[in-house]
N, C-alpha and C positions, 0 to 999 in steps of 0.2 A: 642182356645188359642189366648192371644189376646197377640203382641209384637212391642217393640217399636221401629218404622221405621226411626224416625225422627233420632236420637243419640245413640250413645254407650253408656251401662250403663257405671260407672265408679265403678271400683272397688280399696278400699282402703286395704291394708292387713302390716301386721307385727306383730312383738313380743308384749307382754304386755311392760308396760311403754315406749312405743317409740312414744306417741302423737298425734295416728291417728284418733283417734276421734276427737280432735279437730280442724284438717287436713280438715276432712273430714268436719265436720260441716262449716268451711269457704269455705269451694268448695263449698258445697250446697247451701251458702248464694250467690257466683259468679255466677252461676248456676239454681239458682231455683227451686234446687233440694232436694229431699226428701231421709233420712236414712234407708236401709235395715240394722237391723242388724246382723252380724255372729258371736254369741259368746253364746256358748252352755250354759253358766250359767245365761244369761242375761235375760232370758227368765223368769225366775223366781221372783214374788212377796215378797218382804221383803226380800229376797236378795239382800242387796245395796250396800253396804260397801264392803265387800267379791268379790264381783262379779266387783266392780269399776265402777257400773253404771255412777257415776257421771253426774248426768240429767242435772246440771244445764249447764255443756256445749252446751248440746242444745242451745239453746241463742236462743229461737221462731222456731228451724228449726225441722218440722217433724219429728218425727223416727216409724221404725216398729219392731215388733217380741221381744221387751222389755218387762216384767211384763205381759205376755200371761200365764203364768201356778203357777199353785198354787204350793207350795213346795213339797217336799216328792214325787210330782210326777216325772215319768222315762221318758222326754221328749228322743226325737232320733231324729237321720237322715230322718229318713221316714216322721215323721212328719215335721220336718223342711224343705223339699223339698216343699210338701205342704203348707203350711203356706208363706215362701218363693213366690211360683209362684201368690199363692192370692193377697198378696203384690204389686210384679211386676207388674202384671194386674193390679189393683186397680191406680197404680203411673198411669203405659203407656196411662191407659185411659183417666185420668184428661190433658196430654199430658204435663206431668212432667219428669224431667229428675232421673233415680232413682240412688241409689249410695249405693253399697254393703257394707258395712265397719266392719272389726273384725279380730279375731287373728285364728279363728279355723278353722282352714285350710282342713279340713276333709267339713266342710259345704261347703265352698268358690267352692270348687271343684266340690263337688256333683250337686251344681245349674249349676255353668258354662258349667260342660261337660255333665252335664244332665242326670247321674246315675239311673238306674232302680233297686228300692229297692222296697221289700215286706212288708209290719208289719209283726213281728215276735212273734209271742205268746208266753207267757210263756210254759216252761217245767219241771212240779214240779218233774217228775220220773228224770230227768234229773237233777236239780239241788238238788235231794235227794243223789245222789251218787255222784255228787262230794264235797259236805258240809265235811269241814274239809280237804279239801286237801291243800295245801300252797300254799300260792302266786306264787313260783317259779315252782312246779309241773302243778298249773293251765295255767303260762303264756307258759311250754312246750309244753302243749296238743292244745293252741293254734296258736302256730305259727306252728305246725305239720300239725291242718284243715285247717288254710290259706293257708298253701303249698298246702294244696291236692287240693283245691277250687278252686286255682291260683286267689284269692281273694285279693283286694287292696281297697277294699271300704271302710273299717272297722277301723277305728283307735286305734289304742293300746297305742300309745305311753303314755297314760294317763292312763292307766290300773294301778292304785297304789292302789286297793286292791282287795280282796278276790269276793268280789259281783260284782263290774265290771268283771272281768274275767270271771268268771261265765257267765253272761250274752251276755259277747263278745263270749264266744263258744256256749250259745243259739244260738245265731245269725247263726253262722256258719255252725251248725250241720241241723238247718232247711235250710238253703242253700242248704248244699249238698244234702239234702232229698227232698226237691222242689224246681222243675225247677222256677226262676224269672217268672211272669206273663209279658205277651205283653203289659207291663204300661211303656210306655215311657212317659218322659221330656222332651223335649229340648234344645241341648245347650244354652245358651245364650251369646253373642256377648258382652266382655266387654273390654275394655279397661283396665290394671293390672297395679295399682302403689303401690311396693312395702316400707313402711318407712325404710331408712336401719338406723340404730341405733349403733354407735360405740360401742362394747363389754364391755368394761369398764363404758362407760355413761350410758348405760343401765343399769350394775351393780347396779351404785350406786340409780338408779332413782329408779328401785325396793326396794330398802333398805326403801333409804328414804320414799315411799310411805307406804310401811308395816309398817313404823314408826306412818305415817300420820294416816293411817286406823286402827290400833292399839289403836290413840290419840283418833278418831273422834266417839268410841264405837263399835269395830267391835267384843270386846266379848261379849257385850248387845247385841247386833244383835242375836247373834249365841243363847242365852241364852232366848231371846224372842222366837227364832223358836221351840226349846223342851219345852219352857213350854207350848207353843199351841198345845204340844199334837206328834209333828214332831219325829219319833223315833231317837233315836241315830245313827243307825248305817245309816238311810239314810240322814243324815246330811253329813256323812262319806265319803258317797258314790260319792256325788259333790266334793270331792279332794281338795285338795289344801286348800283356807285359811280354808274352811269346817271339812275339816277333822282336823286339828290339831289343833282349836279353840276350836273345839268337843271334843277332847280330852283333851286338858287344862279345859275345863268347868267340864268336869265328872272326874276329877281327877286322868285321868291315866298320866298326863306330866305336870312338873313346866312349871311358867310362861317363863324362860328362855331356857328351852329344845325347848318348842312348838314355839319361838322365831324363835332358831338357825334351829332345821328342817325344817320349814316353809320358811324361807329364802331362806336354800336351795334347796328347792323342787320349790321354783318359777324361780332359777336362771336357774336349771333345764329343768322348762317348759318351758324357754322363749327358751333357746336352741334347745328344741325339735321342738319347732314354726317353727325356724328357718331354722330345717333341713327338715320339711314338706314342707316350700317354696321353697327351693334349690330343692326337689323331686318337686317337680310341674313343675319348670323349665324343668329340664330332662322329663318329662313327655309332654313336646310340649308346655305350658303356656310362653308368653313371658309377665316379670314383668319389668317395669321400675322401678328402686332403686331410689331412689330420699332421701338425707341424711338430717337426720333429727336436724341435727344442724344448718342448713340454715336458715337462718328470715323467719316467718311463711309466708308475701308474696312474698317472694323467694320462696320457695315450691308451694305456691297455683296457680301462674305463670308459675310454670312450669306444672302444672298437666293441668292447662288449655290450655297450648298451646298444650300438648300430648292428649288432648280430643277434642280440636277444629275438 
């Protein structure tokens, strides 16, 4: 394992629409540094719009863990620890300074603290008996195995349907049934700057951005992916603008329901982001907040003097 002596990585983190990508890419430019990214839908090809890749901020500055997986497939944690350390290695060697940046806070954690996860195989006897159970039936049985687990590795908070949940007590139930393998990570040393985003400006930046991506073909997108063959329901499955695009395309929600849901399901997540960081804190992570209405080098000034 090869790590890097010289510098702290730097780690950027917060809500969607709070700017950290672009944050981050001028650090990198002051720096010389190259983009890890955390952001569990980013990963996927022809997911662009949806997902807010938005490449062209890059502006020349490296990135990783972008467009690595073809659609339809069930990336995870496990792989992305993985993929993840290859990265890191790959930057520390060239003797680059690397820079974590994303909202999903479930990844963020699992690198830094260096979480020892298993792959977990499918269980078709398993998810035969519970097919057809509800959302809120499935999300009880699984906050019951987390309890018995004393498990925190696992993110729910994005659990907005039937196959996720599923899946999230896959996970679970082969936990309790096999002990973790002696596959450690290790932590990694980073520096934490959190974007903090006024509640209301955030509000409106999401709006306006759904509007943007809405404008710019983000049901063409969604409508390219099923006619390639992408099933419906795992379009679904990726949440968020996926799911409810998917559904205005196959006809179960007007243009204006899949609108107003969507909306709220993102003001939603950006909250739950929020409350994953505040749990990080409490969990021993120390984040500097750095407000993200300051001139971008007023921010970039400061994160450099906190990584110097």
């Amino acid at each position: 394992m090869y790590f890097c002596h010289m510098k702290k990585m730097i780690t950027i983190l917060g809500p969607t629409a709070s700017g950290k990508t672009a944050l981050a890419v001028e650090v990198a430019k002051r720096v010389g540094g190259e983009i890890i990214s955390a952001d569990s839908r980013q990963v996927y090809r022809r997911m662009d719009i949806g997902t807010g890749k938005d490449l062209s901020e890059y502006d020349g500055v490296r990135y990783h863990l972008i467009d690595i997986q073809e659609p339809g497939t069930k990336y995870n944690l496990f792989q992305y620890q993985q993929d993840f350390y290859d990265a890191y290695q790959d930057i520390c060697r060239r003797g680059v300074r690397p820079i974590l940046c994303g909202g999903t806070g479930l990844y963020i954690e699992a690198v830094l603290k260096g979480y020892q996860l298993s792959p977990v195989p499918q269980n078709p006897e398993l998810r035969a008996a519970l097919e057809g159970r509800s959302l809120e039936e499935l999300t009880r049985m699984l906050v019951a195995l987390k309890e018995e687990n004393g498990s925190n590795m696992h993110n729910t908070t994005d659990v907005d349907s039937c196959q996720r949940a599923i899946r999230a007590i896959e996970i679970e139930t082969y936990n309790k049934e096999h002990p973790l393998p002696n596959r450690v990570l290790p932590p990694v040393d980073s520096v934490i700057i959190g974007v903090d985003i006024d509640r209301e400006l955030r509000r409106e930046k999401i709006t306006r951005r759904l509007k943007a991506r809405l404008e710019e073909g983000m049901v063409d997108e969604v409508k390219a992916l099923l006619d390639s063959g992408i099933p419906e329901e795992d379009l679904i499955y990726y949440g968020l603008e996926y799911k409810y695009v998917t559904e205005y395309v196959v006809g179960k929600l007007s243009f204006d329901e899949m609108f107003k849901r969507l909306e709220i399901a993102i003001h939603q997540f950006a909250k739950r982001q929020m409350t994953w960081f505040r749990g990080m804190e409490r969990r021993g992570f120390h984040i500097y907040w750095i407000n993200a209405s300051l001139p971008m080098q007023k921010r970039v000034e400061q994160i450099i003097h906190l990584t110097e």
